[in-house]
N, C-alpha and C positions, 0 to 999 in steps of 0.2 A: 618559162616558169622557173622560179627559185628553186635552189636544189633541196633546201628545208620543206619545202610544199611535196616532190614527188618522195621525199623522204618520211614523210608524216602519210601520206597517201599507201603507200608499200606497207607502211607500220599498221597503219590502222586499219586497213581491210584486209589488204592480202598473208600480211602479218608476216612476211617470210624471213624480215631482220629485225624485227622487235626486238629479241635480246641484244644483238648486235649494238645495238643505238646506246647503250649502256647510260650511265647518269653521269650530270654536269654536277657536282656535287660543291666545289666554289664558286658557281654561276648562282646557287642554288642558295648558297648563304648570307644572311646578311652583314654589308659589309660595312665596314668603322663610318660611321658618318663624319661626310666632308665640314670642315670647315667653311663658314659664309661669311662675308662681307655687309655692312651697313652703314650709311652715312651716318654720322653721328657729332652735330655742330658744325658742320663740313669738311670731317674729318672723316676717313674710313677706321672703322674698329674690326676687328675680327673678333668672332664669336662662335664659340663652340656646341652645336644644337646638342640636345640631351641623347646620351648615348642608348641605344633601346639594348635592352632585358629581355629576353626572352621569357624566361620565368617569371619575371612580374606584370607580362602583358594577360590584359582578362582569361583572352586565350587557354595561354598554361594554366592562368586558376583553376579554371570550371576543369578545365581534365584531371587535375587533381581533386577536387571536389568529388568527381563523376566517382574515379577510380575509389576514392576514402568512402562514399556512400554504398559504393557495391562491396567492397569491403569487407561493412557492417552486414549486408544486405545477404551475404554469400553464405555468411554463418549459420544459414538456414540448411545450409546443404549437411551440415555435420550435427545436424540437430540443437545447436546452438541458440537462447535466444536473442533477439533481435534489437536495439537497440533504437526502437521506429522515430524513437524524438531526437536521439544524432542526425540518423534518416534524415526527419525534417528539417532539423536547421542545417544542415549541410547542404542540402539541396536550395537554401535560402540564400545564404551566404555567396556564392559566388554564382550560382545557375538563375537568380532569380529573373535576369534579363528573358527568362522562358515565357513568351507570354504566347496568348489565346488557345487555340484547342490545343496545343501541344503540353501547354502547361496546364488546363485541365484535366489532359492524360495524364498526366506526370504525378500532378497531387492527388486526380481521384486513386491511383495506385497506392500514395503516401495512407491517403486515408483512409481506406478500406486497408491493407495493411495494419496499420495501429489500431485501431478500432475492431479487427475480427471480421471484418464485414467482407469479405474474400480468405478463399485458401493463403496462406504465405506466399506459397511459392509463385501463384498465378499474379498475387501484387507484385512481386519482384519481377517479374518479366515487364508488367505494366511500365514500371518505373525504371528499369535495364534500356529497355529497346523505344520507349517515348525518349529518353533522354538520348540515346543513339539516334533517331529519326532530329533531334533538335541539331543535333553536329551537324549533319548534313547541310540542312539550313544554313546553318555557323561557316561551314566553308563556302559555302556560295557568296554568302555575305562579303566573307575575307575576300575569297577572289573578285568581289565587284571593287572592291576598296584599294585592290594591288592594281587593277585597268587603269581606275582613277586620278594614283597617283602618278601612274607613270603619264600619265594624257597633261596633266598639271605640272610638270616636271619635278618632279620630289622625289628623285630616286631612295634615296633612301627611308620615306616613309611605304613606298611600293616595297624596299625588298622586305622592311620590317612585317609588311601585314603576309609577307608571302613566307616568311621563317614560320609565322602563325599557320597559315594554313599546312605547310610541310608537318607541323610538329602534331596537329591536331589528328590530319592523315595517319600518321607514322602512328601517332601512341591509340587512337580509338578505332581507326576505318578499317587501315591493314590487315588489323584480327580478325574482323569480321569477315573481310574478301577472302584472307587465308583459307576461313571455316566452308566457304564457298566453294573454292577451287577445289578442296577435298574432297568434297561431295559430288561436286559436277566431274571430279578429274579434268579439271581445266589445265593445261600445260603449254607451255612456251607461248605460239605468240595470243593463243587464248585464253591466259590464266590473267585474272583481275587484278591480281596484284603487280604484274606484270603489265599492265596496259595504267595502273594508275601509276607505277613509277614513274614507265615511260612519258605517259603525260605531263610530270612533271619536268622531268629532263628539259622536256623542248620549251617549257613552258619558262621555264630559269634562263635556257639561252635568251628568249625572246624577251627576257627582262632585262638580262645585261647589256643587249642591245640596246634595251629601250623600244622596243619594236610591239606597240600596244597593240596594235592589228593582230601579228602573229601570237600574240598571248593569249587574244582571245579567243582566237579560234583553236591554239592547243588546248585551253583551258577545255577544251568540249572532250577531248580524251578524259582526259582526269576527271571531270564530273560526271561525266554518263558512264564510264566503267566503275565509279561509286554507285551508283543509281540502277547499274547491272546486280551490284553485288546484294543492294536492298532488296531488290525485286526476284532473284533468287532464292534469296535469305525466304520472301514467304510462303514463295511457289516450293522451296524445298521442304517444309515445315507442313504444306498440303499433302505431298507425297509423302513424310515419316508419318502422317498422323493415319492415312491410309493403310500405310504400308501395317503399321501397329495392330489396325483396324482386323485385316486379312490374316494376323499372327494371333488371334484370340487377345486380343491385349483389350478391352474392354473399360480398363479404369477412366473413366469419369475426368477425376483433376491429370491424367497424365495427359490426358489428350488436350484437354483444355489449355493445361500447360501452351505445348506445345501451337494450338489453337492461337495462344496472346503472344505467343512470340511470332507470329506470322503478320496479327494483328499491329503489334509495334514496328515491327520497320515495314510495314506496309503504310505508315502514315507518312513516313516520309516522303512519298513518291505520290501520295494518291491524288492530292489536289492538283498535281504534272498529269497525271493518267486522265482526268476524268477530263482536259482539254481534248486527249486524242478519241475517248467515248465513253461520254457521262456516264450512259447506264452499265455500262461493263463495270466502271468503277465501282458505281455506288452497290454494284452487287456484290464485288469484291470487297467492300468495307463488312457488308452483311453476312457475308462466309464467314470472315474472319472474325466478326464480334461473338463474343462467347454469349452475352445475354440475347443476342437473334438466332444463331443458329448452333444447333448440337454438330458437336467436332467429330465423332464419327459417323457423319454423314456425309462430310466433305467428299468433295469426287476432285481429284488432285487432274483428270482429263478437262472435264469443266473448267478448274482455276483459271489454268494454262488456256483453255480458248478465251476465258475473259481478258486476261493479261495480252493474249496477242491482238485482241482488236484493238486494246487502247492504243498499243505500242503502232499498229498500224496505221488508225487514225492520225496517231502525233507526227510519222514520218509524214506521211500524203501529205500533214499540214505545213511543214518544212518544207516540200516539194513546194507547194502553193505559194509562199512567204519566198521561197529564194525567188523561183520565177520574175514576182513582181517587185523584188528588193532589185533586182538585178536591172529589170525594166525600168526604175526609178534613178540607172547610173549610182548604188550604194554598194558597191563590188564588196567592201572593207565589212558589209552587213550580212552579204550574201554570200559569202566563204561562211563566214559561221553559221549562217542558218543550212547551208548545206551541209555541214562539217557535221551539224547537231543530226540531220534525218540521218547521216551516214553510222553514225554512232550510235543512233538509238536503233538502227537495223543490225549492226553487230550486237546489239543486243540481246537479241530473239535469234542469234544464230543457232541455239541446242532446236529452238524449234522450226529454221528453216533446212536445217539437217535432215529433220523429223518425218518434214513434208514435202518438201522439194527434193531429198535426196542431197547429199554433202558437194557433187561437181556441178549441180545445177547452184547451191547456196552459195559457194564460191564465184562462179561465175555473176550472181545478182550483187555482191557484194565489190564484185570486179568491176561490173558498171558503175556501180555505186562512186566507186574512184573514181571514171572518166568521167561522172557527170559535175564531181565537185570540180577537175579541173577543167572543166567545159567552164563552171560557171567562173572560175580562178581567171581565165582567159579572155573574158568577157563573151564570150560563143555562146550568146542566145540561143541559136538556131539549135546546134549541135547539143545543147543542156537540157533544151525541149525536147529533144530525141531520148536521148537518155532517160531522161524523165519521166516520160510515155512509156518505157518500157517497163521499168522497175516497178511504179505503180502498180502497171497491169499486172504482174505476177505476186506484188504484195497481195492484192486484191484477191485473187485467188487462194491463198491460203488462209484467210476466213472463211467460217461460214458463212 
């Protein structure tokens, strides 16, 4: 096995040098594009491709846009008023690529906002955390577009879209995982912010290689520790609004508040969820909407059993999918699909701590490692071993 495989394997479950592995940060940049060659009456010309901008790719727009419409948006907090037609055409001008439910969230927000037709502050969170759930999106997209290039040989169109996804990370995700780790006390090799640098890290080597296999399967650090941070973000926002609940806090729009912020980046994730179990999901939409259910009613024990079936569902399904990725001779398919159930089981680690105890979670996460390099090695036999086991004790921690 490659030393970058048992090195990413240590990082990612066992976590014990996470920090260690520290960032490639000139692997990581986009570098001057090469000059190319074309015949030209049969003659060779050399010709110099356009040099990319960071700042003037779509990318940076909309995160400036984002940032200038929360802005206007924030002025709410100081009692300031609102400015809802900047609002609008700011959200037009460079987010308007937002389309179907996401950008229905987005404007029904806009327009109940202008209009009065919601609390302020409950529109602003509408419009805050829809547009947060749209990045997430935005990176997945980028990172299909940096596999791509590198598969096509364009190195330089790969590093440019991956400056994009770095920059989109760094200036909107980061905060969010930051607000996360605070609240969970996530630290060293379990804190989110932590687990997406490091994905990136390897994800930069494996670019400067050129090595599209390894990209994509780090890529599954870096996006499921974002997908962690979402899915926190609304299981956390179930417990303050509880917690509020048990403290005589009674208000109406506070909880509600808090309610649509659960609600918005829970869209990010939820059409991922409802593959691992439809109806946990779509009851998890129904918690979270403020016009189905009253917010302090929420039961933040509930949330969290809905959340883990799905999450549990999606891993088994990964187990299913490597198995027969594997069986079909598509190795390069079935590291990432295994690499995906691995990651999306450190996900739910606050809750296999919970339930299994922390030396039993550790050790499921520990197979979890030997079953990816089972599968890495081509060992059928051996990844069906592992496999059977991990199952069986996910399975157990549902109801």
């Amino acid at each position: 096995m490659k030393k970058s495989l048992l090195l990413f394997a240590s990082i990612t479950l066992a976590g014990s040098v996470l920090v260690a592995c520290g960032s490639d940060e000139a692997a990581s940049e986009p570098k001057e594009e090469k000059i190319v060659t074309e015949e030209t009456n049969g003659q060779e010309a050399e010709t110099q491709s356009p040099e990319f901008v960071l700042e003037e790719s779509t990318t940076a727009k909309q995160v400036v846009d984002y940032k200038a419409m929360m802005d206007e948006l924030n002025k709410m907090k100081e009692d300031k008023e609102v400015d809802w037609d900047l609002v609008e055409s700011t959200y037009q001008k460079e987010l308007k690529t937002v389309t179907g439910e996401l950008d229905t969230f987005i404007t029904s927000g806009i327009n109940a906002g202008k209009n009065d037709e919601l609390e302020q502050n409950v529109a602003r969170q509408l419009i805050d955390k829809g547009t947060q759930s749209y990045f997430y999106a935005k990176q997945k997209e980028l990172h299909g577009e940096v596999a791509t290039a590198i598969e096509e040989g364009d190195q330089a169109k790969a590093e440019a879209a991956f400056a994009e996804v770095k920059h989109l990370i760094e200036e909107v995700i980061i905060p969010t995982a930051e607000k996360r780790d605070d609240y969970y006390e996530l630290t060293g090799e379990d804190s989110l912010v932590g687990n997406i640098q490091n994905g990136l890290s390897l994800q930069a080597e494996a670019l400067a290689s050129k090595n599209v296999e390894d990209f994509s399967v780090y890529k599954q650090i870096t996006d499921k520790s974002i997908y962690r941070s979402y899915y926190l973000a609304s299981n956390s926002y179930a417990e303050k609004i509880a917690a509020a609940v048990s403290e005589g806090n009674t208000d109406e729009i506070e909880l509600q508040i808090m309610q649509t912020e659960a609600l918005g980046f829970y869209q990010a994730i939820k059409a991922s969820l409802t593959d691992g179990d439809e109806e946990a999901a779509t009851k998890l939409q129904e918690l979270f909407d403020f016009s189905k259910t009253d917010a302090a009613s929420i039961n933040p024990e509930e949330v969290s059993e809905f959340f883990t079936k799905a999450f549990v569902g999606k891993i088994t399904g990964y187990h299913e999918k490597a198995a027969t990725t594997l069986a079909e001779g598509d190795v390069a398919s079935a590291r990432v699909e295994a690499m995906e159930g691995n990651v999306f089981m450190k996900d739910i680690e606050i809750v296999l701590n919970e339930k299994l105890g922390e030396e039993k979670a550790v050790e499921l996460l520990d197979q979890g490692q030997k079953w990816y390099e089972a599968i890495t090695a081509e060992n059928a036999e051996e990844a069906a071993e592992q496999s059977k086991a991990i199952v069986s004790v996910l399975s157990g921690v549902v109801k």
